[in-house]
N, C-alpha and C positions, 0 to 999 in steps of 0.2 A: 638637495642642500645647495644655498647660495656659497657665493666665494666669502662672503662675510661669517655664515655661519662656521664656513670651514676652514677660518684662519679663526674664528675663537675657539674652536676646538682643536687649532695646532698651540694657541696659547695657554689651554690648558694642557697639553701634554708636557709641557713647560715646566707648569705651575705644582705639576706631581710630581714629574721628577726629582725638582728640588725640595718640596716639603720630605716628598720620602725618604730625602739623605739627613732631617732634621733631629732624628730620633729614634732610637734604640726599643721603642718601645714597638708592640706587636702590629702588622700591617695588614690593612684588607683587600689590598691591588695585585698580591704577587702573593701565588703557591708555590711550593716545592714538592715534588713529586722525583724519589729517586729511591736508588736501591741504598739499603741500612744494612744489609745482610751481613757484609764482610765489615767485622769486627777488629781494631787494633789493638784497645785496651779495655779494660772496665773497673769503675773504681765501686767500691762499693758502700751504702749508704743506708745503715737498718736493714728491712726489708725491699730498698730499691737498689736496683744495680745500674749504673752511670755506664753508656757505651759509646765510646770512641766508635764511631764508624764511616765508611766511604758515604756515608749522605745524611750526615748530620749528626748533632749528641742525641741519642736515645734513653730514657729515663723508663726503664723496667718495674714494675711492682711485682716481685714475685708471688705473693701473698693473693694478688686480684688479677694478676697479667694487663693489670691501666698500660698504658703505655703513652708515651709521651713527646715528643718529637721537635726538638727546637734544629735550626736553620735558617740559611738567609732568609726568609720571607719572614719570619716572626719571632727573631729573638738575635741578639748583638754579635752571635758568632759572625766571623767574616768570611769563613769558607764553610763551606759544606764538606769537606773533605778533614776528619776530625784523627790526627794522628796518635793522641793521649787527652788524659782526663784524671784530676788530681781534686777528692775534696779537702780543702781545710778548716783546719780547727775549728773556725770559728763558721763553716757550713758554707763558704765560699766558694762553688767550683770554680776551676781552674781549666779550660780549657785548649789546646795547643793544636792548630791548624797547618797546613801548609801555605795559609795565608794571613798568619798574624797570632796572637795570641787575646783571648776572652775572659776575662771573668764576672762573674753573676753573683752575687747577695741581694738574697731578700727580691731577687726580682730584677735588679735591676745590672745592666750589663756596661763593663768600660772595655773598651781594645784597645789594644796596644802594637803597633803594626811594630816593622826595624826601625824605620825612624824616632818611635819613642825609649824603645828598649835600647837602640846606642849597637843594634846588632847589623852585621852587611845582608841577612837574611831573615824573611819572614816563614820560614819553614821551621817549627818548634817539632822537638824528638821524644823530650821527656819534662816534667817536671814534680817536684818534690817541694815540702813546707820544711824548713830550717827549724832547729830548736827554739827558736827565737823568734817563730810566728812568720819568719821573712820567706818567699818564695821562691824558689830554685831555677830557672827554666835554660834548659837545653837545647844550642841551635845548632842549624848546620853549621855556624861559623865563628861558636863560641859557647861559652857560660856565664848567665847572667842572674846577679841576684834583687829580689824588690824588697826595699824595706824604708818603712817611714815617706810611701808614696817617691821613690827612689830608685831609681835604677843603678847599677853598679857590675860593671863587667869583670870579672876574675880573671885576673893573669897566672898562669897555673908554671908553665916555666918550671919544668922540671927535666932535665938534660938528659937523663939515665932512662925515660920512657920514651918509648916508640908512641907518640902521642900526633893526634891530629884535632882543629879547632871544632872540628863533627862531633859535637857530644849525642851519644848512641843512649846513657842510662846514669840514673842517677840512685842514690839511696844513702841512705842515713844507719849508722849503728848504736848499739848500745851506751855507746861513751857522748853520742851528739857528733860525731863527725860525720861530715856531708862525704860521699865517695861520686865519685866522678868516674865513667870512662870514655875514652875515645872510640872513634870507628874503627881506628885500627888494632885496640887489645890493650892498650895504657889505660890503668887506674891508679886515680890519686885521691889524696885523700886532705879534707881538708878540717884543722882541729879549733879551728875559731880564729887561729892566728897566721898561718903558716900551710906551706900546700908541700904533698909527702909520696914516694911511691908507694903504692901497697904491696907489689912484687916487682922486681927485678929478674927474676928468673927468668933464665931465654926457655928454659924449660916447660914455664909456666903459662904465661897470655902474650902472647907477639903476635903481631900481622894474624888477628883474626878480626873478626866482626864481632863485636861485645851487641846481645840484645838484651841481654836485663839483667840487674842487680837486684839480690837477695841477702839481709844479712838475718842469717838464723838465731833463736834464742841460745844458743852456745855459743854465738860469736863467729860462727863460721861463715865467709863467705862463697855464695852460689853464684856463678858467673853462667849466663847460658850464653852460648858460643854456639859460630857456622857451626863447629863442628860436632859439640853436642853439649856438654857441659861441664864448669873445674869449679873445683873445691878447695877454697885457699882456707888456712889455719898455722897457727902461730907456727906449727913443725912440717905441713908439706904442700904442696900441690897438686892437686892430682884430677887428671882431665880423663873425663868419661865418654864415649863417644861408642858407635853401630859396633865399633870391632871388637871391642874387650870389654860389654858390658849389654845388657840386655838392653838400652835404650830403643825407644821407638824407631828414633832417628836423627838427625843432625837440625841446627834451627832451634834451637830452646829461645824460646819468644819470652817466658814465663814463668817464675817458679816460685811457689806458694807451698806454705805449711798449714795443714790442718788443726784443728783444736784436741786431735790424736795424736799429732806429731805427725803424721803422713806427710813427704815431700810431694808435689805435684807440678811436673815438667809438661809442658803445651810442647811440644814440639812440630817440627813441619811436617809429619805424616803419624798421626795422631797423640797421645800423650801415654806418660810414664807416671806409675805411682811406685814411692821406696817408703816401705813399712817394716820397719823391725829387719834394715837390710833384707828385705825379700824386694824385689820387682818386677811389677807388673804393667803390661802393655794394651793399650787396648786402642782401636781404630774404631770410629763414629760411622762412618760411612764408609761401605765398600765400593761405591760408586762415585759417588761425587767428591771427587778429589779435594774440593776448598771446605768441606766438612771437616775435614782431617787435619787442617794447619792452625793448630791452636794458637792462640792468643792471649788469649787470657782464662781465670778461675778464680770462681767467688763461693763462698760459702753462705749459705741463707741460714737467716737466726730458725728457720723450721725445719731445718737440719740438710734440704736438697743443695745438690752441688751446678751450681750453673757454668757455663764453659765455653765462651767468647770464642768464634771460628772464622775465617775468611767466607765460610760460606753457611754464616747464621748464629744465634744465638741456641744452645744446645740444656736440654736440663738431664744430668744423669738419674735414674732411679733406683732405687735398693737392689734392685737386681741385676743392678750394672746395664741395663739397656737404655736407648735415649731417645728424647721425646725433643722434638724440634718446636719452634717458639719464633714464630714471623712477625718480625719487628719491621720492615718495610711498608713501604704507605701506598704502594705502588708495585704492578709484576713486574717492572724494569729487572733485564741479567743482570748488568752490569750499570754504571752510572756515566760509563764511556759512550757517548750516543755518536751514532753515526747519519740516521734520518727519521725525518718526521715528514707526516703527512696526515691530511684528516680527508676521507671518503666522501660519499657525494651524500651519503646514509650517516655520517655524521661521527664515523668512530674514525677513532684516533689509531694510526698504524705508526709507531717506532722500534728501530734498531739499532742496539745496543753490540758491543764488544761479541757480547757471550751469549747473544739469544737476541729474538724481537717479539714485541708484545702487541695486542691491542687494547683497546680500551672502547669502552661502549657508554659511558655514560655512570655506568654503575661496578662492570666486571672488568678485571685484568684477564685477559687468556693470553697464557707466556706461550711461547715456544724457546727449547736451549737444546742444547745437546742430550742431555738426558729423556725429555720425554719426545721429543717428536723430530722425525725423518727428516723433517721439510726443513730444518736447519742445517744447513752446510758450511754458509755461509752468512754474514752478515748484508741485510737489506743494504743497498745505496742509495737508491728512491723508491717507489709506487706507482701504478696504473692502475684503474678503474676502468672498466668494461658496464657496460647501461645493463646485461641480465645482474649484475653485482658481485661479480669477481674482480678478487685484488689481485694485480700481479705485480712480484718487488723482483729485483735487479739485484744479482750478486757477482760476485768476482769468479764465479760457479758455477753458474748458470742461471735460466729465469725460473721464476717459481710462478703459481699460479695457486689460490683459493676460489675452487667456487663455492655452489650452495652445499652440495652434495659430494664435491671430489676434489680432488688436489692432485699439483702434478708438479714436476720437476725437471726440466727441460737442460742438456746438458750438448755439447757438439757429439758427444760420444752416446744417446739414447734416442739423438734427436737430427732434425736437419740443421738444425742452430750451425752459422760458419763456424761462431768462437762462441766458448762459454763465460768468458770475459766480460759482464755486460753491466754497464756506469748507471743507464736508464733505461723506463720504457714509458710509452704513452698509447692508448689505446684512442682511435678515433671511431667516430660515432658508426660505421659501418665493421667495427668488431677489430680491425686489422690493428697489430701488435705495429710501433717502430721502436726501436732497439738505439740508443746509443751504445755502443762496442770499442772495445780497442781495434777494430778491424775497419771501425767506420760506422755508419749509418746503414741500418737493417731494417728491412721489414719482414714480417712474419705474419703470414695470412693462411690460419688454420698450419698443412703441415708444410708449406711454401716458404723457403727462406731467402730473399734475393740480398745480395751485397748490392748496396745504392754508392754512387760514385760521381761526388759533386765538387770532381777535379779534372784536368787534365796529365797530370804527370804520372805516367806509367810504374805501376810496380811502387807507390808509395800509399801508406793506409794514412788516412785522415781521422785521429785518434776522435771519437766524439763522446764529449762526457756529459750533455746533456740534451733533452728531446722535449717536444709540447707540440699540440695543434691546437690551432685557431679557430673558432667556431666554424669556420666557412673552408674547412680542410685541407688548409697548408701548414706543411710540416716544417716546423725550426729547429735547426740541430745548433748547439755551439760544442766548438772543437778546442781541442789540448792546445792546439798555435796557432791557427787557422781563423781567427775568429767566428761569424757565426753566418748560414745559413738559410733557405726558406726550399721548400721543393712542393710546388702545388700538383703532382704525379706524371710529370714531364719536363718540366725545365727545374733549372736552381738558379737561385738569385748569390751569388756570396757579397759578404761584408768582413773587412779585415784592415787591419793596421797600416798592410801596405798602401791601402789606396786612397785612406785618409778615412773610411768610414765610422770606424769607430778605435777605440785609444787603446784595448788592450787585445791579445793574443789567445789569451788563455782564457775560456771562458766555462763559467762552473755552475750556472744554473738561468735557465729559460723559464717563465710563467707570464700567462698571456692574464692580461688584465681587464679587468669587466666593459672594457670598450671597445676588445677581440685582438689589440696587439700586443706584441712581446716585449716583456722588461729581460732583461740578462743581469744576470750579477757576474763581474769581472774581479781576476784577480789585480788586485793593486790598484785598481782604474774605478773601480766602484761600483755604480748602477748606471744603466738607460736603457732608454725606452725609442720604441718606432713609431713612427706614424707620418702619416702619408707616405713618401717614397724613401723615405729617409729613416739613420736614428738621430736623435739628438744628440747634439754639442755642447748643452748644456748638463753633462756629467754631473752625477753627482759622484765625489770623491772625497780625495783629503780636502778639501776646499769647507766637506761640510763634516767630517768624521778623519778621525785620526788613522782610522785603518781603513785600507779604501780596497779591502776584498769582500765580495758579498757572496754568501755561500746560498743561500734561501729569500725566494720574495713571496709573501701572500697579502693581499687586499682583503679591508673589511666592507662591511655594506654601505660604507660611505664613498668609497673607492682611496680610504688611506691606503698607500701601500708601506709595509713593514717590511726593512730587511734584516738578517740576521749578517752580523758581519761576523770576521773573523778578527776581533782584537778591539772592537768600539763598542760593543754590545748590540742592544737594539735601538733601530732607527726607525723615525716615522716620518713618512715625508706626504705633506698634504699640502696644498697648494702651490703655494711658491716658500712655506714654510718646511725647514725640517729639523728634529728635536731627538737626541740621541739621549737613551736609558742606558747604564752603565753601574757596574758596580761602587764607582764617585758617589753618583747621585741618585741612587734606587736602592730596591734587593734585589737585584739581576745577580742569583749568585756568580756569574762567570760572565766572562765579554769573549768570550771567545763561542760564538753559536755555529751550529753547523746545521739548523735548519729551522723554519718559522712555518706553523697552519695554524690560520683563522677558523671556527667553525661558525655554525650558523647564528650563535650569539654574539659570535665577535669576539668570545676569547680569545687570547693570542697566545698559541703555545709556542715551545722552544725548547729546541733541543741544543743542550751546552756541551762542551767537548768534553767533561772529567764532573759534573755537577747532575747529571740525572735532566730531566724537562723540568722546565718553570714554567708557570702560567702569570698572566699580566691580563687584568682586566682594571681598564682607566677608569671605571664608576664604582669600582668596587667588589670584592669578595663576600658577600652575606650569608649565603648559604651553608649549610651544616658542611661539616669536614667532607663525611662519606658520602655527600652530592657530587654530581656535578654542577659545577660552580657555572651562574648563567648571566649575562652580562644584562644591567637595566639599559632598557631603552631611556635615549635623552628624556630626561624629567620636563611636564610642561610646565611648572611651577617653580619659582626659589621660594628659601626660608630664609627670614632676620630673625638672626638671634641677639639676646642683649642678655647679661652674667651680672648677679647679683651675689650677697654673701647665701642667700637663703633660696633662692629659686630665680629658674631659668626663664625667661621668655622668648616666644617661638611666634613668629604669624607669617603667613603664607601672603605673598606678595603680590598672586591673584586667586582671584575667585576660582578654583577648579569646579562648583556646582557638579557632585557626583552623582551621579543616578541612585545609588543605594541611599544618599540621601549621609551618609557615617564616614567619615576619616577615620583612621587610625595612626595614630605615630608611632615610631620606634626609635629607640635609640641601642644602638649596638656597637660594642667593644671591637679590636680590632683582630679578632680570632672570630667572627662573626656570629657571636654571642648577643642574644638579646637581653639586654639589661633593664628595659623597662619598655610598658608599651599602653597606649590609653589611646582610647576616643578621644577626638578635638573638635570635633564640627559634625552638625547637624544642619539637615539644609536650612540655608533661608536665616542663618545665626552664623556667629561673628567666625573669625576666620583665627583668631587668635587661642595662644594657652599658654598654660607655663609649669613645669617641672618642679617641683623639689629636690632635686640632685639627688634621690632615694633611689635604687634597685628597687626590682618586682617586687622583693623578700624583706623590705622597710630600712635597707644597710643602707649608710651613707657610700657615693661611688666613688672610686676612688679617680684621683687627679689622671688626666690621659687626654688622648686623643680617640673619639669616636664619630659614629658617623648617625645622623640622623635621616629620616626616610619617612615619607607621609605617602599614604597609601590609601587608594579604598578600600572600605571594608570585603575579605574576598576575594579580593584581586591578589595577583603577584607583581604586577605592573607599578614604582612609584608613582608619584606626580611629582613630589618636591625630594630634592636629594640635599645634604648640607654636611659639612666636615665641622665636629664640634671639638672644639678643643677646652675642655674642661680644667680652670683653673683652680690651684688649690687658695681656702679662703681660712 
């Protein structure tokens, strides 16, 4: 590729970024791939049940088990991180984020960050629909109501409660008054005109943690509390808790009435039912402890009871035993990623909080604490070895996968100095090097030497990350020390003091398709070596607001991608560079702690609190449960020209295909095909045109899609083209 082609391919990385911040409607450049498992809320809807969860809203059919998954990458939520979920009246969900609040009708999504709502925070706790059609929503820093397209902040102002601007739960009673509580145990109550305590008693709710409000067909209110649960009514108060009441346990997340009357308490170590004052206790799992933290409980019109958990969606059976129900899109533990890496064989190796997975193209294989030994710890990077063993780095020790065995390498099983280990890198003759909090190691077979590329006695040169260069010299970069090279006899250093390079702390090494090493720096950003030197020409805040890079990887044009920590994704190609961000993409997070390109040039990523997202700049076309594979630059464009009645399309050159047939496509931005026809025959014109009909003869609806000409056959495009479909 020239410098020409490779500055119009840094102008279009431009050109997506900004179109992609244009529209709410669904996107073909950016997947989300994270864990759904752990459940907040669930609201429920006919036969679907609505779930708040750590990686996105999940849309249930219990009746067919569909399943459904909106997120950053293809629907207006702003966070992946989904804290409640409210439908109203009028079939509007309500969405409530840690980063903003969403709502959806008919399809189509508005947000509302704190700067629209008038609130100092965009972390939303609860919300509720007013008698009056208007919307409720609960922040960490206040109560806000929406009506008549309106925002309106409530001043609650009541002297006698132990009250804080944290609104924990909200709910509505019989008479239409809205009740409100605080974090710290104050409920007020609000009667259309005038805001009221609901109790005063120090007896009653003080300095606890209010998580949900219940008001029962009697009138009675169900407060669930840290501590377990209180029962306020016109004559007492009375608070149930482990010690003088058969409860589960303390933590009532939840409390629901059956169409029996049954009370139904979610507690934080399984749940409580009270029928006919009798109660009963039951735990989901004996094992896995975030089975056990309920959250929520919905009743299906087919009579089953489903039951929202931190670690899953649960359905109970007539016989009280229960049936699990995998709502995740993805083996991810946790949605807490700590490293990514893709093999030399093409699979994807990440680790998460609570386990690491892989990923092959088609299978997740988890590892967590429950099913497999080789978890102790979580990964911090990967090595690849040429017979095709993985080895990952933990705080723990090293681990190793081969074809047939596995091992776990510890100071206490092994010769390992320290079991403390940041990286590792395997070089082409098998031998392990280790970054360590002891320094730089190597490991050859059961040989552990402590390497030592200082003079100052008796001091450990912390090193957090390792790589070799085709031609086998070793680059370490250190915790303050800057960064290293050792060809198996001398060491070259480079550091701050002596002008080489600008930061201290260095947090990630990868050698780029030209055999030298880029570094990602805290605070300082990225550079790169070559010839005797690194460069001076930094790239930093100069080009990116946060100028620590945690992860670098190159695609086969030699763009290098960094993942920063607080600007998102960065691409930097020539003398050009173009940063993706939650601004101006659906990067659900800008906070990345790691970037691999695989052999198509996807660009995965792993987010600090968002699960991995995938970014592909030509587009996402393939079915969901593919993997998704990136086109080669198109030799061809399309003009297109939009009429009331039909489209026209012609290809700008002659591609003359072997098969002699075109095919076009036109596909929606869930990578749906919507219509698709022959256009060209050899040796005949190069033009056609549409009728804006789907396959199925339906008029399509107004959007954004992407069209794609193809030979017949092939997977390969020729012409790619973004159609933006106007309504006529």
């Amino acid at each position: 590729m020239d410098e020409g082609d490779r500055m119009l391919k840094f102008h279009n990385f431009i050109l997506i970024a900004l179109f992609a911040g244009l529209s709410f409607g669904q996107n073909n450049e950016w997947r989300c791939f994270t864990y759904s498992e752990s459940i907040a809320e669930m609201a429920q809807e006919s036969d679907t049940i609505w779930l708040a969860t750590s990686g996105g809203l999940i849309a249930y059919t219990t009746t067919t088990g569909l399943i459904r998954q909106y997120d950053r990458s293809n629907s207006g939520i702003p966070d992946n991180r989904i804290r409640c979920v409210t439908i109203a009246s009028d079939g509007t969900k309500w969405v409530g984020t840690y980063f903003g609040l969403a709502a959806c009708k008919n399809g189509a999504w508005e947000v509302f960050y704190k700067e629209d709502i008038g609130s100092g925070s965009n972390t939303i706790h609860c919300i509720i629909e007013g008698p009056d059609g208007s919307i409720w929503v609960g922040t960490y820093t206040g109560l806000y109501r929406y009506s008549a397209s309106t925002w309106h902040e409530q001043e609650i102002g009541i002297s006698e409660l132990v009250w804080s601007d944290n609104i924990s739960a909200l709910a509505m009673d019989s008479s239409s008054n809205i009740l409100a509580a605080s974090e710290f145990g104050g409920i007020a109550k609000f009667d259309g005109t005038t805001w009221s305590s609901v109790s005063t008693s120090e007896s009653c709710i003080t300095n606890t943690v209010v998580r949900d409000l219940t008001v029962m067909p009697n009138g009675e209110l169900w407060v669930g509390i840290q501590e377990g649960v209180t029962v306020i009514n016109s004559q007492s108060c009375t608070t149930y808790t482990v010690d003088n009441s058969p409860l589960s346990s303390g933590w009532v997340s939840c409390i629901r009435q059956d169409s029996e009357g049954a009370i139904w308490l979610g507690c934080g170590s399984g749940f409580t039912i009270i029928y006919n004052e009798q109660w009963e206790t039951l735990q989901i799992d004996s094992i896995d402890q975030f089975s056990n933290i309920v959250k929520g409980v919905a009743f299906a019109p087919e009579g089953n009871t489903w039951i929202g958990t931190a670690g899953g969606l649960v359905e109970m059976n007539n016989d009280k035993s229960f049936s699990r129900h995998k709502t995740s899109n993805s083996g991810l533990a946790s949605n807490e990623m700590w490293s990514l890496d893709m093999s030399p064989s093409g699979k994807l190796w990440a680790g998460a909080s609570l386990g690491f997975t892989s990923f092959d193209g088609q299978i997740w294989t988890s590892f967590n604490y429950m099913n497999s030994d080789m978890f102790t710890a979580t990964p911090l990077n990967y090595g690849f070895s040429s017979d095709g063993s993985v080895w990952f780095a933990t705080v723990q020790g090293l681990g190793r996968f081969g074809s047939n065995d596995s091992t776990f390498l510890t100071s206490s099983n092994s010769n390992l100095i320290t079991s403390k280990i940041y990286d590792v890198a395997v070089d082409s003759h098998g031998i392990q090097w280790l970054a360590t909090v002891a320094g730089p190691v190597k490991l050859n077979g059961t040989s552990c030497e402590k390497l030592t590329p200082y003079d100052t006695l008796g001091v450990d040169w912390q090193a957090n990350c390792v790589a070799v260069t085709p031609d086998g010299k070793v680059w370490f970069g250190f915790e303050e020390e800057g960064v290293a090279s050792f060809d198996g006899q001398n060491w070259q250093i480079f550091n701050q003091a002596k002008g080489d390079i600008r930061a201290r702390r260095i947090l990630s090494i990868t050698i780029a398709p030209d055999g030298n090493p880029w570094i990602g720096m805290e605070w300082y950003g990225a550079t790169f070596y070559h010839g005797n030197e690194w460069s001076k020409d930094t790239l930093s805040t100069t080009s990116f607001s946060s100028g620590t890079v945690r992860g670098i990887s190159f695609d086969s044009d030699g763009t290098a991608w960094l993942a920063t920590d607080g600007s998102g994704l960065v691409a930097v190609s020539g003398d050009g560079v173009a940063t993706f961000n939650q601004g101006n993409s659906r990067l659900p997070e800008d906070r990345l702690w790691g970037v691999a390109v695989d052999s198509d040039d996807n660009i995965w990523l792993a987010t600090r609190n968002n699960g991995i997202a995938l970014f592909n700049e030509d587009g996402i076309t393939l079915d969901a449960k593919q993997m998704p594979a990136r086109r080669k630059s198109p030799s061809s464009s399309i003009s297109i020209m939009q009429s009331r009645n039909k489209i026209c399309f012609s290809l700008d050159e002659n591609p003359n295909p072997s098969s002699g047939i075109l095919e076009a496509q036109v596909i929606d931005l869930q990578g749906r095909f919507v219509a698709y026809f022959d256009v060209y025959e050899k040796q005949l014109k190069t033009e056609w045109t549409w009728n804006r009909k789907t396959k199925s003869g339906q008029d399509c609806v107004p959007g954004v899609y992407t069209v794609c000409v193809k030979e017949q056959h092939s997977s390969r495009p020729i012409a790619v083209s973004k159609l933006v479909l106007r309504p006529y």
